[in-house]
C-alpha positions in Angstrom: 36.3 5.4 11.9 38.0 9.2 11.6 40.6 10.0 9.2 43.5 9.2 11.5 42.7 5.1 11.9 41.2 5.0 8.0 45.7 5.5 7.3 46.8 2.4 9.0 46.8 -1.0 6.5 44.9 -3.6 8.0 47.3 -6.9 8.3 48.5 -8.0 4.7 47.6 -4.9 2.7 49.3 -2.1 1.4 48.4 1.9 0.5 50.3 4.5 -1.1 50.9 6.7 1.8 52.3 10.1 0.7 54.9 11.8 -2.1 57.2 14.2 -1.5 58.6 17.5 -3.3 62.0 18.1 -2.3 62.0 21.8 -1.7 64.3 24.5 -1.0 62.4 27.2 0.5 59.8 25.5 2.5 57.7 28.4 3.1 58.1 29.8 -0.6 56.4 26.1 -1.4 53.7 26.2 0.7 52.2 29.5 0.0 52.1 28.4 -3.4 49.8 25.3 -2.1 47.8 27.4 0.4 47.4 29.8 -2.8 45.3 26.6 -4.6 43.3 26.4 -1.6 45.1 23.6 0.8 45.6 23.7 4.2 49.2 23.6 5.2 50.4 21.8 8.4 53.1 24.2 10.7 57.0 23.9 9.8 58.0 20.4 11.8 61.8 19.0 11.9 62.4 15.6 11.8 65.2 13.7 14.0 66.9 10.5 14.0 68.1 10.0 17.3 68.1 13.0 18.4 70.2 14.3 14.9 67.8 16.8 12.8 67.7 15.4 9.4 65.1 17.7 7.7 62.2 19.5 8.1 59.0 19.5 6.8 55.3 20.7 5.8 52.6 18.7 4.7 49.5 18.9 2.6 46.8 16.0 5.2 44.6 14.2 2.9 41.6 12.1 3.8 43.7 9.5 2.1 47.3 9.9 2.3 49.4 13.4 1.7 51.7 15.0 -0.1 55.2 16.2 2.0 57.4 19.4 0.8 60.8 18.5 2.5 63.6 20.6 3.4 66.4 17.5 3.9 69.0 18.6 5.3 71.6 18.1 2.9 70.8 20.6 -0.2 67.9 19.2 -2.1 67.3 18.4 -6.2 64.1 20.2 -5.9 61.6 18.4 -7.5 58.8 15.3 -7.1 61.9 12.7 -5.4 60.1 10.5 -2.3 56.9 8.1 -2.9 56.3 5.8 -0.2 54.1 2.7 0.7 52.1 2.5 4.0 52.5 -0.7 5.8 51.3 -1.8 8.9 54.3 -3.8 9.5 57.8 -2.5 8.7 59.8 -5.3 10.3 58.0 -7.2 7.9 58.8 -5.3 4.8 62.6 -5.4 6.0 62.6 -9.5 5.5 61.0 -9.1 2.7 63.0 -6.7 0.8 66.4 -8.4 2.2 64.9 -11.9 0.7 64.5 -10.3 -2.8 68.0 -9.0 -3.0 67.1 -4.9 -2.1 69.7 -4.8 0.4 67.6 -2.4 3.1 69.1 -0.1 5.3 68.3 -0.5 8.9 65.2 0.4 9.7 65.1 4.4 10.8 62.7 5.3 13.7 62.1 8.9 12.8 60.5 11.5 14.8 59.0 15.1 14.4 57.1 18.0 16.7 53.8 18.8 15.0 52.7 21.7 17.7 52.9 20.2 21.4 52.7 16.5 19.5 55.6 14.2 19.1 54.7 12.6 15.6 56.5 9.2 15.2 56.7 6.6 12.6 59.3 3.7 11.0 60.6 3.8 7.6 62.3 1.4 5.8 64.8 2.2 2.6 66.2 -0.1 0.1 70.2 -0.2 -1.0 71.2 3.0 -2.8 70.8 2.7 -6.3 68.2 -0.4 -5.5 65.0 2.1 -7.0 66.3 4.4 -8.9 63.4 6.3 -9.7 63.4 8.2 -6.4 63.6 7.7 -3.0 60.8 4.9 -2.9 60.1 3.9 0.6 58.1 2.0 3.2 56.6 3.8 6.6 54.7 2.7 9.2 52.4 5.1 11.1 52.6 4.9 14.9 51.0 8.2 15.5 48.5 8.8 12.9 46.1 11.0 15.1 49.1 13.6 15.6 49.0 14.6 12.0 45.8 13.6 10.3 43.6 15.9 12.7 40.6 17.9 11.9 42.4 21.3 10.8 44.4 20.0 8.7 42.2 18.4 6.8 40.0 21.4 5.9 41.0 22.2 2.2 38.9 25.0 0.4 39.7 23.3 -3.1 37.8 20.1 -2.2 40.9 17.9 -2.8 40.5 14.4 -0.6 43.1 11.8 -1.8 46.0 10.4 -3.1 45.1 8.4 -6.0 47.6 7.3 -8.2 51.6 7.5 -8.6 53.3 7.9 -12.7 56.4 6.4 -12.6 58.8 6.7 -16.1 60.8 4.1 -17.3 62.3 3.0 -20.6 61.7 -0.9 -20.1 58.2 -0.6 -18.1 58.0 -4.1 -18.1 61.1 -4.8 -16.5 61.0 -1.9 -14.1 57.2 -3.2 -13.2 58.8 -6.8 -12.6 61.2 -4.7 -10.1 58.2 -3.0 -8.5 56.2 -6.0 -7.7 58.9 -7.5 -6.3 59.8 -3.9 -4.0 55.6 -4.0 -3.0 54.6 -8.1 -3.0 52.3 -7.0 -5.7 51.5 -8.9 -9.4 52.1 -6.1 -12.3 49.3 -6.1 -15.1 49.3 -4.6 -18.3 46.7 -1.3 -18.5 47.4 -0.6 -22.4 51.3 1.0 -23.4 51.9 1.2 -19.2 52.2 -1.6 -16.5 50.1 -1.4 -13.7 50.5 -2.3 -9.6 47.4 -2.0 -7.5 47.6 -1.3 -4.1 44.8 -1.4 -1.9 44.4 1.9 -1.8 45.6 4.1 -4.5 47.7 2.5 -7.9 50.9 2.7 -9.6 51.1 3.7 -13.6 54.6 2.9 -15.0 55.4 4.0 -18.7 58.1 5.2 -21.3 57.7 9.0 -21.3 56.2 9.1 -24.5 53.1 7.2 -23.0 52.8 9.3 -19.6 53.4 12.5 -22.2 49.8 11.4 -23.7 48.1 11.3 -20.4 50.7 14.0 -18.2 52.3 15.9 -21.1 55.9 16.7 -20.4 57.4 14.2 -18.4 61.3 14.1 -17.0 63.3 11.2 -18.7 63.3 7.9 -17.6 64.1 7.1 -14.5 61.6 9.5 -12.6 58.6 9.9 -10.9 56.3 11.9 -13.2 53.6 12.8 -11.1 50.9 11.3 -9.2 46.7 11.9 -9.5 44.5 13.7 -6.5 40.6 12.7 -6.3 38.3 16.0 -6.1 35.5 16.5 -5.2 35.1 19.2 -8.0 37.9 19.0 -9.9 37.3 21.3 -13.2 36.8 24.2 -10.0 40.1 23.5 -8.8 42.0 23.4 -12.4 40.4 26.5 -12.8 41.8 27.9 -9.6 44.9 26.4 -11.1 44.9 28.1 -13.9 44.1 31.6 -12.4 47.3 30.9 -10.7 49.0 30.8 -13.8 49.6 27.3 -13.8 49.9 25.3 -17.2 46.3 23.1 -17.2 45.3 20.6 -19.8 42.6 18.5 -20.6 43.8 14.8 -20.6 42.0 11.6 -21.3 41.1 10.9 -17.6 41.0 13.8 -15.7 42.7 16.7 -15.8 47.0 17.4 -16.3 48.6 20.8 -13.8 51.8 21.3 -14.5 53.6 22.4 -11.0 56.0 24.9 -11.3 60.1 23.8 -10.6 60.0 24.9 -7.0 58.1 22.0 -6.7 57.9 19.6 -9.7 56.4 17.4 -11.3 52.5 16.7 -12.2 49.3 16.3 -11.0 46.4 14.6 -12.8 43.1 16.1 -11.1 40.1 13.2 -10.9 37.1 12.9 -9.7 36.8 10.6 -6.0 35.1 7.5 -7.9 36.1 8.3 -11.0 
């Protein structure tokens, strides 16, 4: 199965599909990324109906991807969009209007990648509904358009999307609103809660606990950062670091503090790890 079908949930399950940085200078962003080695898709502008509401660049994953975003309205640079891949978004609709999230009509968003027209549904709760971020559903209906062979071919060895850190000063009453938001059980995992998709998890922790594994963390509520599986990944902190990012040791893997053009924090891991 190639890259493109492996994004799709099968009936009944759920992945975390991408983050976003909200950016201001789109290109400024991603030659910072193509500086660490990733391979940056082509500058694409997404429409509603015909109405450009942003445009974007994305970092193509062999599971999931990271976005830098231009909306249209001025951004609040910084890590502000995770999203869940469904294979069903009518589906998630009902079910976030049954548990009192209030969604938005569902927006059938569309954007030219090269001579492709990329296409795909999103849902969004109520304003003020997750207040960590823009936290949002999508269902694919184009996957080959964007997760294609040159896209794909990173130099740093980075593969996936593994993990989303989400702060909160209640973690677990803000898990409680999470499993609810994704139909899934929270567990404890030690001082954080935990929600596991079935493909890539969700960490959600006062900032004094993320500081331990991130370091320094926005205030509650935010989303912190989020871990990439590599295949090597002391080479790419190193590349990091000759960058002249800030790179720490943590106790799973390894914390790279992004600079404020793009926010937040990434927690480098091995793929099985």
């Amino acid at each position: 199965m190639d890259a493109a079908e492996l994004q799709k949930p099968p009936p009944g399950e759920l992945f975390l599909d991408h983050v976003s940085h909200f950016v201001a200078d789109l290109d400024t962003a991603a030659g910072l990324l193509e500086q660490l080695g990733f391979k940056v898709s082509p500058v694409s502008i997404q429409e509603v109906a015909g109405s450009r509401v942003g445009a974007n660049r994305c970092v193509m994953l062999e599971q999931g991807y990271i976005e830098i975003l231009r909306p249209t309205l001025q951004p609040d640079p910084g890590l502000r969009l995770a999203c869940f891949g469904t294979p069903d978004a009518e589906a998630e609709h009902r079910r976030l209007a049954d548990h009192g999230f209030e969604p938005q009509p569902i927006v059938e968003l569309q954007r030219k990648l090269d001579s492709r027209t990329v296409r795909f549904k999103v849902v969004l709760p109520g304003p003020g509904k997750m207040p960590e971020g823009r936290v949002q559903y999508v269902q694919h209906l184009t996957p080959e358009h964007i997760w294609r062979s040159e896209y794909l071919s990173h130099s740093n060895g980075v593969t996936q999307l593994r993990a989303l850190f989400v702060v909160a000063d209640e973690p677990p009453q803000v898990a409680a609103r999470w499993g609810r938001f994704t139909g899934l059980l929270p567990q404890p995992d030690g001082d954080m809660a935990a929600l596991e998709p079935q493909r890539g998890h969700v960490r959600i922790g006062t900032a004094e606990a993320l500081g331990k594994l991130l370091g320094d963390v926005p205030p509650a509520p935010a989303l912190a950062g989020y871990a990439l599986g590599c295949r090597h990944p002391e080479e790419f902190a190193a590349r990091c670091s000759r960058a002249g990012l800030a790179v720490e040791n943590a106790t799973v893997g390894i914390s790279v503090a992004l600079p404020p053009q793009l926010g937040g924090i990434w927690l480098l891991r091995g793929e099985s790890v």
